[in-house]
Gaussian input, Z-matrix of N, CA and C with variables (Angstrom, degrees):
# hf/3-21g

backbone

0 1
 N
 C     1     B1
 C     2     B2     1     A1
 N     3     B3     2     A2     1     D1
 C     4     B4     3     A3     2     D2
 C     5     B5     4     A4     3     D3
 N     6     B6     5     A5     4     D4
 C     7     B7     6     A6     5     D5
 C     8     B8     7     A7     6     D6
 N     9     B9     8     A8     7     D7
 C    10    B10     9     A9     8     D8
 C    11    B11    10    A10     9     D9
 N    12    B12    11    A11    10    D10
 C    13    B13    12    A12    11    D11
 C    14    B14    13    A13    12    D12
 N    15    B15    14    A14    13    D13
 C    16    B16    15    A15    14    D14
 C    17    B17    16    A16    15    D15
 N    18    B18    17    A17    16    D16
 C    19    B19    18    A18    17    D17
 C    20    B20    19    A19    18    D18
 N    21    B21    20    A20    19    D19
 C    22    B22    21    A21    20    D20
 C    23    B23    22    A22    21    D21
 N    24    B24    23    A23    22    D22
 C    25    B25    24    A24    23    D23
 C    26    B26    25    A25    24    D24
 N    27    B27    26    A26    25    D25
 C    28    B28    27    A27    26    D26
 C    29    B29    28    A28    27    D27
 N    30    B30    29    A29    28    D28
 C    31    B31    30    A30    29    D29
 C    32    B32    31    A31    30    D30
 N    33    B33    32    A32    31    D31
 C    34    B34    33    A33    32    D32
 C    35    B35    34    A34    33    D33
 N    36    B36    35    A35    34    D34
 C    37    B37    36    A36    35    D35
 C    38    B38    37    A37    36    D36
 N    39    B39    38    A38    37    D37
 C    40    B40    39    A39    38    D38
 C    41    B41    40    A40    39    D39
 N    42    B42    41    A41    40    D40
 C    43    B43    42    A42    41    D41
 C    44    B44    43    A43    42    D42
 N    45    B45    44    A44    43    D43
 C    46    B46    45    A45    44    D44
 C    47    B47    46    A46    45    D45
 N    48    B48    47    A47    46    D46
 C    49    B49    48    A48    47    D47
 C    50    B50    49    A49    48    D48
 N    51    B51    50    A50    49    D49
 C    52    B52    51    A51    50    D50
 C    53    B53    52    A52    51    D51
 N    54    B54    53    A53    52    D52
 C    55    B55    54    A54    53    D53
 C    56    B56    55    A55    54    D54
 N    57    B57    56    A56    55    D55
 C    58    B58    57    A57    56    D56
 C    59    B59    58    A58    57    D57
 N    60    B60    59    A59    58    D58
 C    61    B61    60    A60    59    D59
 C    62    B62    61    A61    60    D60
 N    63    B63    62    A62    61    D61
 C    64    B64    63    A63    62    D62
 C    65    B65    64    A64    63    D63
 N    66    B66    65    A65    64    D64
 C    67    B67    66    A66    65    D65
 C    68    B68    67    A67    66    D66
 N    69    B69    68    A68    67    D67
 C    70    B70    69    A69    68    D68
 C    71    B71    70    A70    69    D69
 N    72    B72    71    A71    70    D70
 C    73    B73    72    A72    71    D71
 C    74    B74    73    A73    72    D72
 N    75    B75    74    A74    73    D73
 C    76    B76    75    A75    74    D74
 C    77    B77    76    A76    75    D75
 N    78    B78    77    A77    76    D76
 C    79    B79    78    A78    77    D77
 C    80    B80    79    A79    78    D78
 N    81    B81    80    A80    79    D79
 C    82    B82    81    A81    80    D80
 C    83    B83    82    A82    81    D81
 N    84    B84    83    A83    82    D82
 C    85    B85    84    A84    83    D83
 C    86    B86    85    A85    84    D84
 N    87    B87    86    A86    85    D85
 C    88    B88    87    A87    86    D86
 C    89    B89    88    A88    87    D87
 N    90    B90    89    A89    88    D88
 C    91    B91    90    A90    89    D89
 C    92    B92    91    A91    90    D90
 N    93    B93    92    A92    91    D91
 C    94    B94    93    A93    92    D92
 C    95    B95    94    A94    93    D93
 N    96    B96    95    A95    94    D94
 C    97    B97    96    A96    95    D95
 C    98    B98    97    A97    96    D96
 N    99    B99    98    A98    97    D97
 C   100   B100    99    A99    98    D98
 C   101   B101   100   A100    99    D99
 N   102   B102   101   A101   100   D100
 C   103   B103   102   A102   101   D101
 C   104   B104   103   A103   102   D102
 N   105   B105   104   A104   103   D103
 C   106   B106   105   A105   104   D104
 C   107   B107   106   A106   105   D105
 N   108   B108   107   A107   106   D106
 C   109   B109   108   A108   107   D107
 C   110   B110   109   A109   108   D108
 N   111   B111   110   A110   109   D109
 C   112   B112   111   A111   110   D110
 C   113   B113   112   A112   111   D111
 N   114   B114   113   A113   112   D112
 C   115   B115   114   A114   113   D113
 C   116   B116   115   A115   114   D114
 N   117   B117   116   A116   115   D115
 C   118   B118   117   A117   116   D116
 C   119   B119   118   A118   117   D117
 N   120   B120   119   A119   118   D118
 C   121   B121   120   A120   119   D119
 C   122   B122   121   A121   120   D120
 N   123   B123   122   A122   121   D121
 C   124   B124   123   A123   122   D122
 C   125   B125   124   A124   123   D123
 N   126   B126   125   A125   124   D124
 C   127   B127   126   A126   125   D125
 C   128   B128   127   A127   126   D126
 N   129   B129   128   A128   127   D127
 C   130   B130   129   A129   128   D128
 C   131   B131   130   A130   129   D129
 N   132   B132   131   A131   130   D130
 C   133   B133   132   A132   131   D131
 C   134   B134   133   A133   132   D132
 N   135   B135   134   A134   133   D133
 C   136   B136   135   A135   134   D134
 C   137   B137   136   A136   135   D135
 N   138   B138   137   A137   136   D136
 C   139   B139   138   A138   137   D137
 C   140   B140   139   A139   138   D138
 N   141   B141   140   A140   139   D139
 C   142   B142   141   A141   140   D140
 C   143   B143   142   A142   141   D141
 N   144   B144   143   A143   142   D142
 C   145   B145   144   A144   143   D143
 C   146   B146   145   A145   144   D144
 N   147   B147   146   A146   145   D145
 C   148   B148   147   A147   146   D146
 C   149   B149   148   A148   147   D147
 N   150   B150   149   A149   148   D148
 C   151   B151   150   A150   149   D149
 C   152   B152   151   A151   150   D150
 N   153   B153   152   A152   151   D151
 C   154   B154   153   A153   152   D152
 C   155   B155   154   A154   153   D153
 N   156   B156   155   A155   154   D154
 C   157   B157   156   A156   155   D155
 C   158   B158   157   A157   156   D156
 N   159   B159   158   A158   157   D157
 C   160   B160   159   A159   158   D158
 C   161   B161   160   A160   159   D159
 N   162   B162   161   A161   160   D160
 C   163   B163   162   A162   161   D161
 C   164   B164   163   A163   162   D162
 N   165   B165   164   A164   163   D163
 C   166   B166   165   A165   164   D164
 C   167   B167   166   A166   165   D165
 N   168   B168   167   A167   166   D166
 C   169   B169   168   A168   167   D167
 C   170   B170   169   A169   168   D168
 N   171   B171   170   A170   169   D169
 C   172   B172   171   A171   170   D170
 C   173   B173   172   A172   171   D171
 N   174   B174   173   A173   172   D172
 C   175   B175   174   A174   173   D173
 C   176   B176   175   A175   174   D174
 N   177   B177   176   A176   175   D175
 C   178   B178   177   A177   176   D176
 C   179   B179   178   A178   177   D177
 N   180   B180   179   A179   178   D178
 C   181   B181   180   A180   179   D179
 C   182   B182   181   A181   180   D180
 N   183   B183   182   A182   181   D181
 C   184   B184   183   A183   182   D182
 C   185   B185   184   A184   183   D183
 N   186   B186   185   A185   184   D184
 C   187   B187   186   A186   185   D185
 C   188   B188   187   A187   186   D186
 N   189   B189   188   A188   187   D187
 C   190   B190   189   A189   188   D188
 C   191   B191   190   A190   189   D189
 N   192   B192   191   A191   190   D190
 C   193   B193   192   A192   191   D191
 C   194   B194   193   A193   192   D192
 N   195   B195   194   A194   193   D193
 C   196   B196   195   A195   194   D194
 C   197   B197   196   A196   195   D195
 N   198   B198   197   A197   196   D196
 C   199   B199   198   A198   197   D197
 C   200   B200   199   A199   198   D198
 N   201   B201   200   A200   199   D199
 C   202   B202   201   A201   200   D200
 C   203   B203   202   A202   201   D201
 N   204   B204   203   A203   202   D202
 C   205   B205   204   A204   203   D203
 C   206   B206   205   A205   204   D204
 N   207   B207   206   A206   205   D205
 C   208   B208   207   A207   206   D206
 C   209   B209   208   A208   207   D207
 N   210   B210   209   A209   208   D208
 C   211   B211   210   A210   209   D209
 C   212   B212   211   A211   210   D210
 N   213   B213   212   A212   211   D211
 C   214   B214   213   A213   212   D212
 C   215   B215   214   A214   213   D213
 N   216   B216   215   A215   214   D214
 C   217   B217   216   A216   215   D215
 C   218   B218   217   A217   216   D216
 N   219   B219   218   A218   217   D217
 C   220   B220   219   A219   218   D218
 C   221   B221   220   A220   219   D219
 N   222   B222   221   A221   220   D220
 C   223   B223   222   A222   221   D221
 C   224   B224   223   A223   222   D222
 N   225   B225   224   A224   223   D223
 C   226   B226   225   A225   224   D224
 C   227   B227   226   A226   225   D225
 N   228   B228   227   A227   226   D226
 C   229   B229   228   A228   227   D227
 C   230   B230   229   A229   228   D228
 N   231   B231   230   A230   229   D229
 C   232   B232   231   A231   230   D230
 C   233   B233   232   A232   231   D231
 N   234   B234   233   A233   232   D232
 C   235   B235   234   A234   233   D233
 C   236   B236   235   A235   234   D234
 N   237   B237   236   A236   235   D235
 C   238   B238   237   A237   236   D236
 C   239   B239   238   A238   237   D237
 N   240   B240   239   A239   238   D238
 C   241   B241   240   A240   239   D239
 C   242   B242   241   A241   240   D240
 N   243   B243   242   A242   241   D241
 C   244   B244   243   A243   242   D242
 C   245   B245   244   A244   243   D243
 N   246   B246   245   A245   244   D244
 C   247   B247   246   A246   245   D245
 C   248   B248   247   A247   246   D246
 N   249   B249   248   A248   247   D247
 C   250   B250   249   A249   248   D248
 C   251   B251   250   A250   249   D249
 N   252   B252   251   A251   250   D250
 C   253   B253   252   A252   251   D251
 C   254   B254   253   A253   252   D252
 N   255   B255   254   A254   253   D253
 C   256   B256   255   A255   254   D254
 C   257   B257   256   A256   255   D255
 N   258   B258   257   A257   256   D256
 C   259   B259   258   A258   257   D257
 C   260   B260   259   A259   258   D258
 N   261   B261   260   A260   259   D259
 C   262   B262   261   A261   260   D260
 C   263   B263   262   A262   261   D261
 N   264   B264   263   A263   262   D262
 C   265   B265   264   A264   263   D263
 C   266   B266   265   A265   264   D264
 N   267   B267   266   A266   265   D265
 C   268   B268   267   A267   266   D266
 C   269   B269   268   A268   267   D267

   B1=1.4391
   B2=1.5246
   B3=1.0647
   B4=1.4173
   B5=1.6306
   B6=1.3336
   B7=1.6551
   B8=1.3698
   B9=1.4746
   B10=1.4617
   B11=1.5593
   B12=1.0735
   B13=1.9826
   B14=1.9830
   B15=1.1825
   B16=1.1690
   B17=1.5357
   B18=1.6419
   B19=1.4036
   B20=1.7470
   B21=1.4489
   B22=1.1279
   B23=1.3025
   B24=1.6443
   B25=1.4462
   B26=1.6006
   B27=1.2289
   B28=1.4303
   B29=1.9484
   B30=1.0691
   B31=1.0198
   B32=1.9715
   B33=1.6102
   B34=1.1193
   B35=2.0819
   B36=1.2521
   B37=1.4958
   B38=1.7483
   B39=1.2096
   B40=1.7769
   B41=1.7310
   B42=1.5630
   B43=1.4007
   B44=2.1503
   B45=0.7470
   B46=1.6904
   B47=1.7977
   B48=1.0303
   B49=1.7861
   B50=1.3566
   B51=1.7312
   B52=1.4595
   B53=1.4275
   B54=1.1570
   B55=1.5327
   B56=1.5739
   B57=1.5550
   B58=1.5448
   B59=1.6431
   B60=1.1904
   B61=1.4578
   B62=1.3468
   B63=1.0215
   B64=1.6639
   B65=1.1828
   B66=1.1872
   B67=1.3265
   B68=1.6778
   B69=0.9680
   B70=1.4557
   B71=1.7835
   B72=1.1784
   B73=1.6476
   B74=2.1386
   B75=1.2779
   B76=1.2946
   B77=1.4596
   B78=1.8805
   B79=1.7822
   B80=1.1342
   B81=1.3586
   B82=1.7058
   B83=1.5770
   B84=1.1493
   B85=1.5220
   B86=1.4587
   B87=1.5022
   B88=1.3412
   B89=1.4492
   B90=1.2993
   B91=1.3523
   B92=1.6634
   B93=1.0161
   B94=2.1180
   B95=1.4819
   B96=1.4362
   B97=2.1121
   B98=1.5031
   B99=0.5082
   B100=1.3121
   B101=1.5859
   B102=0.9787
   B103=1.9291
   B104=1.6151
   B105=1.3965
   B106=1.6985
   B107=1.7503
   B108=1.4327
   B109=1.6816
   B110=1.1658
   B111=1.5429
   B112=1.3723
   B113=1.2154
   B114=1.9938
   B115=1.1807
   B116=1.8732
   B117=1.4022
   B118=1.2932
   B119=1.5650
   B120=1.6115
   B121=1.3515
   B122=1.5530
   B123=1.3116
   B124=0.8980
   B125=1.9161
   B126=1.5359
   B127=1.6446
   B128=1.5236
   B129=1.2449
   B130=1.5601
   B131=1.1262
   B132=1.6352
   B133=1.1496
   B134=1.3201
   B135=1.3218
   B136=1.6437
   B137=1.5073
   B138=1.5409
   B139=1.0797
   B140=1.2966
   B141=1.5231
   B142=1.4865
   B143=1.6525
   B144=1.2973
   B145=1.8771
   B146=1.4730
   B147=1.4601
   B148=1.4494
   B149=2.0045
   B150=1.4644
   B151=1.6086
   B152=1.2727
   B153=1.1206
   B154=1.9892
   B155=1.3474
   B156=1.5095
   B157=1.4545
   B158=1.8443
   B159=1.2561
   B160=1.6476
   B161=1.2467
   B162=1.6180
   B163=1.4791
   B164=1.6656
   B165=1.2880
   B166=1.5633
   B167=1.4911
   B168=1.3089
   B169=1.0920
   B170=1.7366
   B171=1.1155
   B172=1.2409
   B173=1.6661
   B174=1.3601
   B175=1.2586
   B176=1.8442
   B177=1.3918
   B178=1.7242
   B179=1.3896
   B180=1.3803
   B181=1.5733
   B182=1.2917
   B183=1.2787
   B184=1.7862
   B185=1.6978
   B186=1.3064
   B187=0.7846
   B188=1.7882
   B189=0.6660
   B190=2.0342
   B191=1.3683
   B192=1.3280
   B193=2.2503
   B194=1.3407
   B195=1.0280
   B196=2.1164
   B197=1.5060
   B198=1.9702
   B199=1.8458
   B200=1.3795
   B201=1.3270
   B202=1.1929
   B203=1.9998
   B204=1.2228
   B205=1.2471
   B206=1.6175
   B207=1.1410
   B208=1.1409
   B209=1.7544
   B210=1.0592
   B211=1.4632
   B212=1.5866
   B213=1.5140
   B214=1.1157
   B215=1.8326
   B216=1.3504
   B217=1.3300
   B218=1.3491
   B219=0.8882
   B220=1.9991
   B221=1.8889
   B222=1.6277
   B223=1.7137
   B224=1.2812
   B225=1.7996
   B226=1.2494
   B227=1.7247
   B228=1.9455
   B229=0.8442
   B230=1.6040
   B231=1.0834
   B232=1.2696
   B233=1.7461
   B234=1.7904
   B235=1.2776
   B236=1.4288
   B237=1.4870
   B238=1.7118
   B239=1.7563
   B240=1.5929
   B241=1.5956
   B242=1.2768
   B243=1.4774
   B244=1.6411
   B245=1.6295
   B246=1.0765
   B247=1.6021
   B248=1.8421
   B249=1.4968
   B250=1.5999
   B251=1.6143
   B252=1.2356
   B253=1.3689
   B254=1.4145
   B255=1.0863
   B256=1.3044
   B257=1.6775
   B258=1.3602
   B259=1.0324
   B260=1.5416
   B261=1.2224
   B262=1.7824
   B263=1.9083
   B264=1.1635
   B265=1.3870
   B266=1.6772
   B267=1.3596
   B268=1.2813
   B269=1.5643
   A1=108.64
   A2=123.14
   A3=129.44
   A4=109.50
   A5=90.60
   A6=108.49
   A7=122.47
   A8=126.41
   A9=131.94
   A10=120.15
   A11=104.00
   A12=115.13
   A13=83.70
   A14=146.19
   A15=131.61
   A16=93.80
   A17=116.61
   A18=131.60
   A19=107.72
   A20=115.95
   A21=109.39
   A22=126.90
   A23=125.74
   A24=119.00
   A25=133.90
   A26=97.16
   A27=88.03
   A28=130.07
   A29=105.23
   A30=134.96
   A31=99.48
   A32=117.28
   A33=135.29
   A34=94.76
   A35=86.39
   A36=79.86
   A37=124.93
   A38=120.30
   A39=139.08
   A40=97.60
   A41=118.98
   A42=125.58
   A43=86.28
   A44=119.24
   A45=143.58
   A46=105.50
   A47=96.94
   A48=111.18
   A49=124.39
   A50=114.39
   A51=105.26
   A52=100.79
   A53=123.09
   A54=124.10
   A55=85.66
   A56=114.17
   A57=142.16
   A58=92.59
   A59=115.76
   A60=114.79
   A61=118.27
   A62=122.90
   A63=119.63
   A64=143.43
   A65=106.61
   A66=152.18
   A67=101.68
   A68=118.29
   A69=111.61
   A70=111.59
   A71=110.96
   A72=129.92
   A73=103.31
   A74=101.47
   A75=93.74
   A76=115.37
   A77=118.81
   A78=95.44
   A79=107.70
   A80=128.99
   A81=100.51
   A82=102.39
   A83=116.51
   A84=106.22
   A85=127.69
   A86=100.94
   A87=126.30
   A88=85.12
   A89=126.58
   A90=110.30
   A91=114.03
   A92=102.65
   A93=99.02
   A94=108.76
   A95=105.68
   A96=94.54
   A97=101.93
   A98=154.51
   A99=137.64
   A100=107.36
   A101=100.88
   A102=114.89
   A103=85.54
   A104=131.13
   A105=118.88
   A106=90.75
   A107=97.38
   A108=104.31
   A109=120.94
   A110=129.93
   A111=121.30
   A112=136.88
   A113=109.41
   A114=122.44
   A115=91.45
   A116=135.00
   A117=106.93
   A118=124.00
   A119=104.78
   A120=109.50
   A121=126.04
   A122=142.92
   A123=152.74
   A124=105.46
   A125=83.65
   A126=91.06
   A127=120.47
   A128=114.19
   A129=112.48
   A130=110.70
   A131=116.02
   A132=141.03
   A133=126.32
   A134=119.54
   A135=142.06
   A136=114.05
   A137=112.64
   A138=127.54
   A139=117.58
   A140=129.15
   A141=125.02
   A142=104.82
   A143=97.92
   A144=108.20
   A145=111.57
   A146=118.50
   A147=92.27
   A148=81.49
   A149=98.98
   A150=90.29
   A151=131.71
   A152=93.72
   A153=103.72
   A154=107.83
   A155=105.45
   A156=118.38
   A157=110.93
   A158=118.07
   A159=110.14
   A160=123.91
   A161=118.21
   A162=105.45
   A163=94.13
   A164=99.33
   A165=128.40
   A166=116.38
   A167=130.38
   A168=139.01
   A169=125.81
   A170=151.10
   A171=142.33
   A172=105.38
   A173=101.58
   A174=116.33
   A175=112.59
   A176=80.20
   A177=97.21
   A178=89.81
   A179=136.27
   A180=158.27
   A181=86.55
   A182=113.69
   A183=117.44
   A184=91.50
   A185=157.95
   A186=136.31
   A187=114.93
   A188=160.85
   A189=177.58
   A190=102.14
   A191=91.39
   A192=99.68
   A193=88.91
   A194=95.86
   A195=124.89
   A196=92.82
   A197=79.89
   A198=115.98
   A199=86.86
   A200=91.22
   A201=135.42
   A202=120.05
   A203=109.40
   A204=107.21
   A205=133.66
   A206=130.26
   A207=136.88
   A208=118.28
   A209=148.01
   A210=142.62
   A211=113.71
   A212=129.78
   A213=118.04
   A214=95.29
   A215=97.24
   A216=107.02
   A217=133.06
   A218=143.04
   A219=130.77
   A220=90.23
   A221=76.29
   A222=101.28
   A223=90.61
   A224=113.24
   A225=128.59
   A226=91.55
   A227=111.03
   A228=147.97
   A229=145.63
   A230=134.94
   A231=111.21
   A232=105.77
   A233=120.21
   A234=114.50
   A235=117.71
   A236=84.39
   A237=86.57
   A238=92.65
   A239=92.82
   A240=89.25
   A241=90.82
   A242=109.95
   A243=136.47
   A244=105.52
   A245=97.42
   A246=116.81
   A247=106.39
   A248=108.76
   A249=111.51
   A250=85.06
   A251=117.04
   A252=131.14
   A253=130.93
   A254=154.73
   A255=134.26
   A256=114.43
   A257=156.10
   A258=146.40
   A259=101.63
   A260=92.86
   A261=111.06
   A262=100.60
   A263=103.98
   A264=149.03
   A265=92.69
   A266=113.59
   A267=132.74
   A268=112.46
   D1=133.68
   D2=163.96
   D3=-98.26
   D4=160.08
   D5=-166.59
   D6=-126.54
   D7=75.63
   D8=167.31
   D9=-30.26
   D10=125.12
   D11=-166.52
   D12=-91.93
   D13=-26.66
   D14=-135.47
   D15=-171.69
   D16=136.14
   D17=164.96
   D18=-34.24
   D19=-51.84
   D20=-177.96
   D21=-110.75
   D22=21.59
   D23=110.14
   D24=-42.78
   D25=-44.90
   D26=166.60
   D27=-65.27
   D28=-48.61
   D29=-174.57
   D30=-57.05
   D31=-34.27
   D32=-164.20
   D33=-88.61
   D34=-43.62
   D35=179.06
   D36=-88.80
   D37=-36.46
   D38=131.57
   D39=-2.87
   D40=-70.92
   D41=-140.83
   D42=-97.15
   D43=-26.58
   D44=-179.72
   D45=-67.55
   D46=-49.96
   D47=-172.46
   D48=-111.33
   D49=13.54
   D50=177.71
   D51=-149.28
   D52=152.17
   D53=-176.90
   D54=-70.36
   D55=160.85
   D56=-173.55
   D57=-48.96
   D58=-78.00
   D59=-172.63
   D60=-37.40
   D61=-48.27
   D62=165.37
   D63=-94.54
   D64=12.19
   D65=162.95
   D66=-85.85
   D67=-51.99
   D68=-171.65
   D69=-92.98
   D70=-23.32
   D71=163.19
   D72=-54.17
   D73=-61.82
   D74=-171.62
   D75=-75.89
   D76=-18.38
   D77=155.53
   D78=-65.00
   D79=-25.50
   D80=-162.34
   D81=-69.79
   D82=-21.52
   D83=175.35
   D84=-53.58
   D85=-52.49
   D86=-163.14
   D87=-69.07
   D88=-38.50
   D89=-168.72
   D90=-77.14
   D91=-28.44
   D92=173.72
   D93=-80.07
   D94=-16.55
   D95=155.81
   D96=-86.52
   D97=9.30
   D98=178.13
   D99=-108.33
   D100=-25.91
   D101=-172.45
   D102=-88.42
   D103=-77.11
   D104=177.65
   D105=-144.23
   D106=116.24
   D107=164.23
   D108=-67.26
   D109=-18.73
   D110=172.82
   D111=-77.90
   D112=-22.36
   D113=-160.09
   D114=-84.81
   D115=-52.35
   D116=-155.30
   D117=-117.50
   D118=15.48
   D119=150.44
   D120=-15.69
   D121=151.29
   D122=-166.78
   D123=-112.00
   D124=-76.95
   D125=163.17
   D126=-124.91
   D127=155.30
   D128=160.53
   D129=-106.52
   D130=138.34
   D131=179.62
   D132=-73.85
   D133=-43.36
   D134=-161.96
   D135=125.13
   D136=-135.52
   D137=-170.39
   D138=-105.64
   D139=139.67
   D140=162.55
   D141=-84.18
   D142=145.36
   D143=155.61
   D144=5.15
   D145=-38.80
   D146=-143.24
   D147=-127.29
   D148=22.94
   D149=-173.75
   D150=103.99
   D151=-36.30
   D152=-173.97
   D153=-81.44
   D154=158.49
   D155=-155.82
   D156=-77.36
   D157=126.98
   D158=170.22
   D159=-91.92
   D160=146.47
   D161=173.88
   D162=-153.89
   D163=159.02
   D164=-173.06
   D165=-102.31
   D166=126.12
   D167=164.02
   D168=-104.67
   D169=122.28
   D170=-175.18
   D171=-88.23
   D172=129.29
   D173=176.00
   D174=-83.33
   D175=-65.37
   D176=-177.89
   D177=-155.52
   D178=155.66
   D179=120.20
   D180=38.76
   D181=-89.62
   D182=-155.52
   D183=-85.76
   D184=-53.07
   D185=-133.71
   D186=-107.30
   D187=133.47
   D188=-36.46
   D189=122.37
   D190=134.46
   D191=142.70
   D192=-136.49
   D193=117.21
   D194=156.66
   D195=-119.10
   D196=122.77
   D197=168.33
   D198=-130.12
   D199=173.07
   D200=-172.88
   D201=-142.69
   D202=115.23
   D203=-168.77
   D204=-118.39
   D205=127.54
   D206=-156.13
   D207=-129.24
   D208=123.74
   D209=-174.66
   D210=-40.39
   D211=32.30
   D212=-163.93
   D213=-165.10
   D214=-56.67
   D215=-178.26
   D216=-124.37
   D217=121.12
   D218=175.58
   D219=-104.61
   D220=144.76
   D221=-171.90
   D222=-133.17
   D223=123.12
   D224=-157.61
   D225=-135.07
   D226=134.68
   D227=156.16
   D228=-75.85
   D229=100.20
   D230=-159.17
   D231=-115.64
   D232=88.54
   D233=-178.51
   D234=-92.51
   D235=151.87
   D236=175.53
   D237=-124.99
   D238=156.09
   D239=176.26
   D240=-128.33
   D241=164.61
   D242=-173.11
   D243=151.01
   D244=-154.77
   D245=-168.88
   D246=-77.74
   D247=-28.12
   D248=-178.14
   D249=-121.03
   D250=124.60
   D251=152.76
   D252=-62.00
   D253=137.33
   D254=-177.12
   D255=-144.23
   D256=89.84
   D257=-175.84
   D258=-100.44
   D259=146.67
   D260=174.76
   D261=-151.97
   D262=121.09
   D263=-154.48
   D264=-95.92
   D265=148.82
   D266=147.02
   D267=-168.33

């Protein structure tokens, strides 16, 4: 897993690692958590490590954002599934 220090590390590697179209699919995600993380979750997961609530968003088929949210911070995931796994953290 790699670990984004900054919104736009992430955002740098997002635009770095996905053709435009899905690249531009997963801000729109990030952007309706950020506007209200509760309202458009897909599924909730449970709990992270530290308690706080998880939830799943569908990007596309293979690809996820699982955050995790807390009164201070949301910690956002970006999975892809297939044969190579890949998480990148912020």
């Amino acid at each position: 897993m790699r670990k984004a220090k900054s919104y736009q590390e992430l955002v740098d590697h997002i635009a770095n690692k996905y053709n435009d179209k899905v690249a531009m699919l997963i801000f729109e995600k990030i952007e309706l958590i950020q506007n209200d993380p509760f309202k458009y979750p897909r599924e909730k997961l449970g709990k992270d490590i530290y308690g706080n609530p998880m939830f799943s968003i569908e990007v596309t088929g293979d690809i996820r954002v699982l955050y995790s949210v807390d009164t201070k911070n949301c910690i956002v995931f970006i999975w892809e599934n297939g044969s190579h796994k890949e998480v990148y953290g912020h």
